[in-house]
N, C-alpha and C positions, 0 to 999 in steps of 0.2 A: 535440366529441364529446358533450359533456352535454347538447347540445341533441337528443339521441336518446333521453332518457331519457323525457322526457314524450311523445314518440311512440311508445313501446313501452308504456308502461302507457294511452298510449289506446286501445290494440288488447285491453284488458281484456276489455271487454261482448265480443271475439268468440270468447275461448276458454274463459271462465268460465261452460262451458257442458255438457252430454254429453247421457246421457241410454238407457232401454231397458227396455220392458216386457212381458209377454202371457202365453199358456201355453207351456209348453215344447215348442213342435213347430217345425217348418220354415216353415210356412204364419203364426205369430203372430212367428218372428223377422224374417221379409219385411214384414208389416205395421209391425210396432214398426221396421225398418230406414226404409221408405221415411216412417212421421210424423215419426222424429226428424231426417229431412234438409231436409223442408217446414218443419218448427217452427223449430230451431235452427242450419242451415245452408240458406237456402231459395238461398243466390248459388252451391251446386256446379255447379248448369246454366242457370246464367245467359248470357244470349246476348251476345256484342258484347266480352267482357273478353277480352285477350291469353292471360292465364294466370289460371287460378283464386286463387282467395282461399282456398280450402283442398285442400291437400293428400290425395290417397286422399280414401275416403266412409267413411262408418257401417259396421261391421261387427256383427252380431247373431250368435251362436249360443245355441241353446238349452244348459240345464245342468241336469238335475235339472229342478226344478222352476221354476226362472228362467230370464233368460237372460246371458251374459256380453256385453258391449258396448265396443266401441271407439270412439271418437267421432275423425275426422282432424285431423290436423295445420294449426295456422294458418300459410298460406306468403305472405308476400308482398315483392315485389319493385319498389321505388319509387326514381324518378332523385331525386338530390340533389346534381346537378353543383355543381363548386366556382365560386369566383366568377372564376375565369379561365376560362371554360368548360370545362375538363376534365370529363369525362364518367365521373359517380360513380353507380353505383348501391348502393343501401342494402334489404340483405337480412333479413326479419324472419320467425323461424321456429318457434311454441309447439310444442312434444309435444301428441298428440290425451290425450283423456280416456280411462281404463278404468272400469266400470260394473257393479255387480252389477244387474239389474232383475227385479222380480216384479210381477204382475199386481195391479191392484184391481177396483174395481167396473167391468164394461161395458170401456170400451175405454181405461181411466187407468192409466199404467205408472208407478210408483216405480223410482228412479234412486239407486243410492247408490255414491260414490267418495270414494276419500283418494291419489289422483293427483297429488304435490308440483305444481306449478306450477317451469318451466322452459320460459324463453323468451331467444329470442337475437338478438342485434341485431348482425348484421358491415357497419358503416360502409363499407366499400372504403377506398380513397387510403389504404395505409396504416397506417389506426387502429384502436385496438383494437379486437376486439369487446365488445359487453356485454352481461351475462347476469342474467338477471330470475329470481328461483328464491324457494322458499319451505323452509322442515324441513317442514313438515307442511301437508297441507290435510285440509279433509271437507268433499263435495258431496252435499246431497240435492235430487235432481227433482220434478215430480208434472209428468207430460203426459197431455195430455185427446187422444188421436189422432184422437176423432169432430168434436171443435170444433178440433182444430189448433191448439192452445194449450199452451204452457208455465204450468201455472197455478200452481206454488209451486215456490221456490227457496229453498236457503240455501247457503252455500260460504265457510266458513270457513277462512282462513291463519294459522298462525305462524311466526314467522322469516325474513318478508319482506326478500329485499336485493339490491339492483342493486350488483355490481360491474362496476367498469371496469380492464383490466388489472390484472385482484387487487385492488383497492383496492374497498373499499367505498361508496359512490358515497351511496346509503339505505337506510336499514333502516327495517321496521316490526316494529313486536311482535306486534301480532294484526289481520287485517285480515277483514272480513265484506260477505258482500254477500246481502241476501233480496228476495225479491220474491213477491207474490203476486196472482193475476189471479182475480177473484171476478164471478160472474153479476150482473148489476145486477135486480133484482123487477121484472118485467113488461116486461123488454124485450131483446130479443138482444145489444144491447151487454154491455160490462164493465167494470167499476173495477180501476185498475191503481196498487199499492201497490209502491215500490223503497226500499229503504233500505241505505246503507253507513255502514261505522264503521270508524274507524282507531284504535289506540292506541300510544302511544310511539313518533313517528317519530322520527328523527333525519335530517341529511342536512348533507354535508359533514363536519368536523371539530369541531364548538363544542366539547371537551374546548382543543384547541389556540388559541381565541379565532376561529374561523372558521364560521359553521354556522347550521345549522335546526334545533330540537328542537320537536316538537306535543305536548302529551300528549295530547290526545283529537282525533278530525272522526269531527262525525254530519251524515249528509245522509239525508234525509228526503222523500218526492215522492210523490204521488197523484195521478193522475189520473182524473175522472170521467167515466160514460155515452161512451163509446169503442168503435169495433170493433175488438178490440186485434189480430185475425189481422191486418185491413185495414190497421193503421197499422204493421205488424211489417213490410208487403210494401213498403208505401213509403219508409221507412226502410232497409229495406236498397238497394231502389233508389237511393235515395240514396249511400247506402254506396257501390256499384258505380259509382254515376257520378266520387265524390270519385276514389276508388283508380283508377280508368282515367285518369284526369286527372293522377294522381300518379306515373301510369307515364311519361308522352308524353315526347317531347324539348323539355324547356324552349325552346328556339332554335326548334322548328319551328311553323308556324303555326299557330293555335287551330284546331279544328274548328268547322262555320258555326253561328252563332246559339247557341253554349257559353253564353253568359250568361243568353238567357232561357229555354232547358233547363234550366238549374240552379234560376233561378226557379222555374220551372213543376213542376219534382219537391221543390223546397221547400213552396210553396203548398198541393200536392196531399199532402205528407206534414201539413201544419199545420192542413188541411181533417180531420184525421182524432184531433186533438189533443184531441177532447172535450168538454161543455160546462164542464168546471170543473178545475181544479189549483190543487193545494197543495205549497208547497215550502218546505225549511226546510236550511239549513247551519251547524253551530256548531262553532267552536274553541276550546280550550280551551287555557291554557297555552303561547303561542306566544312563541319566544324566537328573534329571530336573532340573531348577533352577527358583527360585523366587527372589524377590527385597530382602529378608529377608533371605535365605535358599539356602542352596545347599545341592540335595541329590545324592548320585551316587552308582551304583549295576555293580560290576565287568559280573558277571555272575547269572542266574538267572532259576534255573528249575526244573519243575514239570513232574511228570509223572503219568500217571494213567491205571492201565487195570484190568479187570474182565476174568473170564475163567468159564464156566462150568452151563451156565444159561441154555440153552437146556436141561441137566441134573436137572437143579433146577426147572424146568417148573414144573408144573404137575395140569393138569385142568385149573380151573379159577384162580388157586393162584399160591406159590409155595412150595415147598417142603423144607424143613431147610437145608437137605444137596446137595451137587452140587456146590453152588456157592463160587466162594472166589474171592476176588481181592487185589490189593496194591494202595495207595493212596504216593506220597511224594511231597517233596518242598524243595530244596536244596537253598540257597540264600548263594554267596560268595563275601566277597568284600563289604560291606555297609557302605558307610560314608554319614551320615547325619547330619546337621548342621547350625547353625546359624554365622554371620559375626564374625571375631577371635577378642578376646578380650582380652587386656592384663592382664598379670599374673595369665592368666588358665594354668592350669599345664600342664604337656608334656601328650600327648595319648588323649586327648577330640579333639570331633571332632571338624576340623577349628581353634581350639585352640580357640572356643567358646560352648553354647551350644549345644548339640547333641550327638549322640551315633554313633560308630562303629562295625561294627562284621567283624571279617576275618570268618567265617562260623556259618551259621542256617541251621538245617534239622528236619524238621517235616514228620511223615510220620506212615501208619495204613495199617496194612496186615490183610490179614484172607486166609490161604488157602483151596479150593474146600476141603467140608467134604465127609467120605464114609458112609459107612454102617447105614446109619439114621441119621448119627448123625453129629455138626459139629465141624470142629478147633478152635482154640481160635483165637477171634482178637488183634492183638498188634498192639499196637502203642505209639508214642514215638519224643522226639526232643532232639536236642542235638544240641550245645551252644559254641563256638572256641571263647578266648579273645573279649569278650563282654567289652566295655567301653560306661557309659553313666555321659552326664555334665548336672550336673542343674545349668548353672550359677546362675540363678536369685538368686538361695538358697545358692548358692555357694557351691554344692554336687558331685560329683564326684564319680562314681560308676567303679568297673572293675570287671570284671571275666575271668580269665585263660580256664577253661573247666565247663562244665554243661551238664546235663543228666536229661531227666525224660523220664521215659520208665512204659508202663501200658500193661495190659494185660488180658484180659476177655475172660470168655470160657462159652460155650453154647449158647451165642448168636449169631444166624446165619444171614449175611447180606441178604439172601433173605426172611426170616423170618423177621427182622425189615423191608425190602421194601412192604412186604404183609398187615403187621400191621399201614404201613403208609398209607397204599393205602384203606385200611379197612376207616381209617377217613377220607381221604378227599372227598371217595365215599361215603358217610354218612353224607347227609345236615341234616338230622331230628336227629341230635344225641339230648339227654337229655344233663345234667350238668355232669352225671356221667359216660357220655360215654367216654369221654379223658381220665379218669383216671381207665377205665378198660383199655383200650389200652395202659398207660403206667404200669398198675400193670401185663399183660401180657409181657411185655416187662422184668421186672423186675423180674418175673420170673420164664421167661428164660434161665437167668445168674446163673450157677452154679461155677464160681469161677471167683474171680478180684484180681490183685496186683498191684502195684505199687510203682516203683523204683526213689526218687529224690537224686541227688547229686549235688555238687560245689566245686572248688579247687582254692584256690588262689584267695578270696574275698578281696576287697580292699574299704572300705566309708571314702573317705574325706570329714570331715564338716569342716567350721570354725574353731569350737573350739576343734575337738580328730579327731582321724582316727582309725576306727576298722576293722581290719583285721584278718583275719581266715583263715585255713591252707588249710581245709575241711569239711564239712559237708553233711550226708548222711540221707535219710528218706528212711524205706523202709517197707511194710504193705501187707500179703498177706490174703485171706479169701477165704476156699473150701470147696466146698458141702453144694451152698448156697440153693439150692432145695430139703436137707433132713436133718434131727433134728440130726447129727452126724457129723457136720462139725470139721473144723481147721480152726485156725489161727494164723499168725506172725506180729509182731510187732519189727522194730529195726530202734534204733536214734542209729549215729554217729558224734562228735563233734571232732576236734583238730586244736589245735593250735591258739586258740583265744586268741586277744591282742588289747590292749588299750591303745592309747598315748594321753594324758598322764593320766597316771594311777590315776581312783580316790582314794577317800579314804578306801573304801573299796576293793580294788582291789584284795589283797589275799585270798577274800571269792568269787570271780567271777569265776567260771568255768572255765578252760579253754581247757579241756579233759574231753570226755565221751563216752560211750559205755552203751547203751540196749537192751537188748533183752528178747521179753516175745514170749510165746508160749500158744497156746490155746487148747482146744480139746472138745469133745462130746457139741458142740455149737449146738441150738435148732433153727438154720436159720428160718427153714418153719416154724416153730411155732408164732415166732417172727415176722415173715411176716406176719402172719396170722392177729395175735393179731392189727398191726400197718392198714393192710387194713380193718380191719372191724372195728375199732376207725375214722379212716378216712373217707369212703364210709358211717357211720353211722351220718354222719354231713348232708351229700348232699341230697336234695330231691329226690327222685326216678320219680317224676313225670315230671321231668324236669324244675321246676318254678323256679329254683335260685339257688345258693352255699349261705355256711354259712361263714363267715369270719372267728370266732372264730376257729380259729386251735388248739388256747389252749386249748382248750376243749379235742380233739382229743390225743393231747401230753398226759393229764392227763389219758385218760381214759388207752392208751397206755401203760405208765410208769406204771400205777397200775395192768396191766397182764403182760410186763414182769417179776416181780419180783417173781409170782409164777413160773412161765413156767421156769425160770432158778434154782429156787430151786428146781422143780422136776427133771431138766433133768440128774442131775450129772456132768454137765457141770466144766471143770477144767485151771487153769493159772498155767505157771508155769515161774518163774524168773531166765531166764539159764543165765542173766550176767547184770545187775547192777551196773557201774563204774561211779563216778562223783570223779572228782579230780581238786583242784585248790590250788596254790601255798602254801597256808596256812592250808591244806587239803583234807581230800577227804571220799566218803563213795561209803562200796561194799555193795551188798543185794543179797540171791539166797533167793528161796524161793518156794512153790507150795500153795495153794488155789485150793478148790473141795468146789461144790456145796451138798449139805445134808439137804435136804428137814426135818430130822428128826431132827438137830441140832438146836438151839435156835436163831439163830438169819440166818439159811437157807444155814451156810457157814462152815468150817471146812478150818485152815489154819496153816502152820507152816514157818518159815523165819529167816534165820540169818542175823545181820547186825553188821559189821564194820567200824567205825567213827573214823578217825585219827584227833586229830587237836581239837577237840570236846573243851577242856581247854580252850586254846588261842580266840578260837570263843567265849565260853560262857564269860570269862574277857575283850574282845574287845567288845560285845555286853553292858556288863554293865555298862561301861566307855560311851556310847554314851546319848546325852542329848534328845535324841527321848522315849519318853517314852515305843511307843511298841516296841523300842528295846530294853527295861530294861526286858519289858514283857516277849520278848522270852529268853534270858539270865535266867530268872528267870525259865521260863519251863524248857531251857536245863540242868541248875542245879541238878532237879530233877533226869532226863535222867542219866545226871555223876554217881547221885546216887545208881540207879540202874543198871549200865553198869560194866561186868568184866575186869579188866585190862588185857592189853595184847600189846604187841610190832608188830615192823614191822621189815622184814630182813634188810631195811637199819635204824634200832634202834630207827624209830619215836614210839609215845605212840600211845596208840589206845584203846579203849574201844568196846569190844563184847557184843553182843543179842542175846540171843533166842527166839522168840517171839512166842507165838501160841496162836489159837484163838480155844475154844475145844467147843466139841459139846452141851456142856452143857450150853454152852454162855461166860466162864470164859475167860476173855484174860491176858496173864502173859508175861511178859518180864524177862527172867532168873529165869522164877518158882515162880515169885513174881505176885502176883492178881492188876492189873494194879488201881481197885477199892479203895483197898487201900492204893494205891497214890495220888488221886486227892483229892481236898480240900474239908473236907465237907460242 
């Protein structure tokens, strides 16, 4: 039955509504009847629905100097058959609105009500019904009847509560809803402004340890440069197609072509969406609680808006540049958790299982491209004193600060909405149709990167605790749409430690530093080579896909290796540091591709290995055989390797290394062939 609740408060927007204005005669209550039926009930004479969506019509009489107003009833009637097919219908029925209304300027009626809010929801099968009701409301109007617009609201509740057979099901304390629709300068559209606010919900029982408490929800929305009659008609069209859909017999067969009908009045309602919105949601004070768990969110909020679709429009699709928007999700304040338990450490949430954050922010920009062409999109989260408990395993996790930040260019968000819109408008696709629309996708992307880091890692287990100071990933790759690209690569490590220290702990890392760099990388080719290995699987007829991908890999791997030996493609190793107690080794180095060299490669590299002794005699000493193994290889190593110091007077052994076009590889001029065993 609960699950009736959120369908009875979606049927808000349709009776949080009324309305009635003009002079007091017969002739201005007809007028004022038939704008407020156009404006705020336009589906009473809608063609093709069973039964109306509202109950009776608009009633106007004059009073004195105003006039008094009735606004009808929300009726509706929707199958909700059970899951053994029994045949349920679910009856939903608001009170109309009462209305004092007086005239303004021209043809603009002020609307004012205090009409509680009482709505009913009777399940069938059964169950009880449930009743949406308020103590108090206040509704004020403003209808413009010569533009057909609703152009300011406000409708304030207190004492908001769903019960279900007596029982209180949610309450709110005060609930509001405004809106205002403003001319935009120089041009017949409008700005369209909505705003709701909740305070002190509750819902369930949390006195009893079961429940939802909110103190606060603000939601906030604009939308710009709009024909708001024109988008008010499509919408409700919409409206009328869901509810007709919601009437039918589940069992009985769809109506022809329902899916891209639906499309098609979606599209045409989104065509109307304006060239700009802003939207913003925040909670405040969010606590649920369960017999097992308690979660709670200080603060909680998202924001979203687009700009520049007008300009992205163009024909039946759209155009790549023009559009951009920003997406986020700020989350502060999270404690999650299960009952506290003793002897979890200090910082777990409850002082049992669960995790904390003092901050989470996820969040993706792109902004409006010019000249044909568009911006990169970014996006990225970021992590404030993360703690998580596993008791069960007895684990203990923390993080200080955290970042991963990404960033893609050429992809345009109205390009991938066109591409999206390509498939779903597209029922007869083949097998190989998704996968040209995501190799078009793919690309479109001429360059990606991607930034992770962490500070101040902390894993408690039972038996060790490993902690780390920092760590950084970071990876970029450009000019993924021509055979000339770049790319970067860089690992960052410090400060890694282990309590207590195993036995080999002087060869564990605990400092590093990478970085490689790439050039004349043969992207398109590469793409090339991997879509036509892949696409070469799929039937073309549409009868099936093939599973064997490895098929594909193979065929794949055996045309990159030409394609990168022609291009001249080059690495180079601008820094190379691994360092640990007992040790450490540096490398610079470059590597070029040479199609004319014997083995397709051309490469030169120094390497310096401190510690190199100590490793190969702690290796030989251990009773593991493959570590005799490697001991024994590095031996060799020692043997080929120049002596040489370090400025704080450790030993160290030098390399030359090269790999020459003729296939010979040498370490210090020495032929590597005549080191291995014959």
């Amino acid at each position: 039955m609960r699950r009736l609740v959120p369908l009875l408060l979606g049927t808000a927007p349709l009776w949080l509504a009324g309305a009635a204005f003009a002079q007091a005669t017969p002739e201005g209550a007809a007028a004022l009847r038939q704008g407020l039926a156009a404006i705020l009930t336009p589906t009473l004479a809608a063609a093709g629905l069973g039964e109306p969506i509202f109950e009776g019509g608009w009633t106007v009489e004059p009073d004195g100097a105003g006039y008094r107003v009735t606004g009808p009833a929300l009726s509706l009637a929707l199958r909700d058959d059970d899951a053994d097919g029994r045949k349920r219908v679910v009856r939903i029925r608001c009170d109309g609105d009462r209305y004092t209304a007086t005239a303004g300027q021209g043809a603009v009626y002020r609307l004012h009500g205090e009409t509680p809010i009482r709505c009913e929801v009777r399940p069938g099968g059964g169950e009880p019904a449930v009743l949406l009701t308020s103590r108090t409301r206040r509704a004020e109007l403003t209808v413009d009847l010569a533009a057909s617009l609703l152009t300011a609201s406000t409708d304030a509740s207190e004492g908001v509560t769903v019960t279900e057979d007596g029982e209180t099901r949610l309450a709110v304390h005060r609930l509001s809803l405004t809106s205002a629709t403003t001319p935009r300068p120089g041009s017949t559209h409008q700005d369209i402004a909505l705003q709701l606010e909740a305070e002190g919900l509750s819902a369930g029982d949390p006195a009893a340890g079961e429940g939802l408490t909110l103190g606060g929800l603000r939601y906030g929305g604009r939308i710009e440069d709009v024909d708001a009659a024109a988008l008010r008609d499509r919408m409700w069209r919409l409206i009328v197609f869901a509810v007709d859909a919601a009437r039918r017999d589940p069992k009985a067969s769809a109506p022809p072509h329902v899916e891209r009908k639906l499309w098609t009045l979606a599209h045409r309602a989104l065509a109307q969406a304006g060239d700009a919105m802003d939207a913003g949601l925040t909670l405040t004070d969010l606590r649920i609680t369960t017999p097992d768990a308690d979660s709670r969110i200080e603060r909680l909020e998202m924001a979203a808006n687009y700009a520049g679709l007008n300009q992205a429009a163009g024909g039946a699709g759209f155009r790549v540049a023009g559009l951009g928007g920003k997406v986020s999700l700020e989350l502060k304040g999270l404690s999650a958790g299960g009952p506290a338990v003793d002897g979890a450490p200090a910082g777990s949430a409850r002082g049992g299982p669960g995790v904390t954050i003092d901050r989470l922010l996820l969040s993706a920009a792109q902004a409006p491209g010019t000249s044909g062409s568009t911006s990169p999109v970014e996006y990225g989260a970021e992590v404030e004193r993360l703690r998580v408990a596993l008791w069960q395993e007895k684990t203990f996790v923390s993080v200080a600060d955290g970042h991963y930040r990404g960033r893609i260019g050429g992809l345009g968000l109205a390009q991938a909405a066109e591409m999206l819109g390509q498939a779903v408008n597209n029922p007869d696709q083949t097998a190989l149709a998704p996968i040209r629309v995501f190799e078009r996708l793919v690309r479109s992307i001429s360059g990606y990167e991607v930034d992770v880091g962490v500070s101040d890692l902390t894993v408690a287990a039972p038996d060790a605790q490993v902690s780390l100071g920092s760590a950084g990933y970071f990876e970029s790759y450009q000019g993924l749409s021509g055979n000339d690209g770049t790319g970067r690569l860089k690992i960052d490590l410090a400060g890694l430690g282990i309590d207590p220290p195993p036995p080999f702990a002087d060869w564990i890392p605990r400092d590093g530093a990478i970085a490689l760099s790439f050039e004349r990388l043969p992207y398109r080719s590469l793409l090339d080579a991997y879509w036509t290995a892949l696409t070469g699987l799929i039937p073309q007829d549409g009868s099936g896909g093939v599973d064997d991908f490895d098929q594909a890999e193979a065929l794949w791997t055996a045309r990159i290796l030409g394609i990168l030996k022609a291009s001249g493609a080059g690495a180079t190793v601008d820094s190379f540091t691994i360092t640990a107690p007992g040790g450490s080794i540096d490398i610079a180095g470059t590597a070029g591709a040479n199609p004319a060299a014997a083995y397709g490669v051309v490469a030169e590299a120094t390497l310096r290995v401190v510690g190199l002794d100590a490793l190969t005699a702690f290796l030989g000493t251990q009773p593991d055989e493959d570590a005799r193994s490697v001991a024994a290889a590095l031996t060799i190593l020692q043997t080929v390797g120049r002596q040489a110091g370090t400025g704080d007077g450790k030993a160290a052994r030098d390399y030359d290394i090269e790999v020459q076009p003729g296939g010979q590889m040498t370490v210090n001029g020495t032929d590597l062939a005549a080191l291995m065993p014959k």
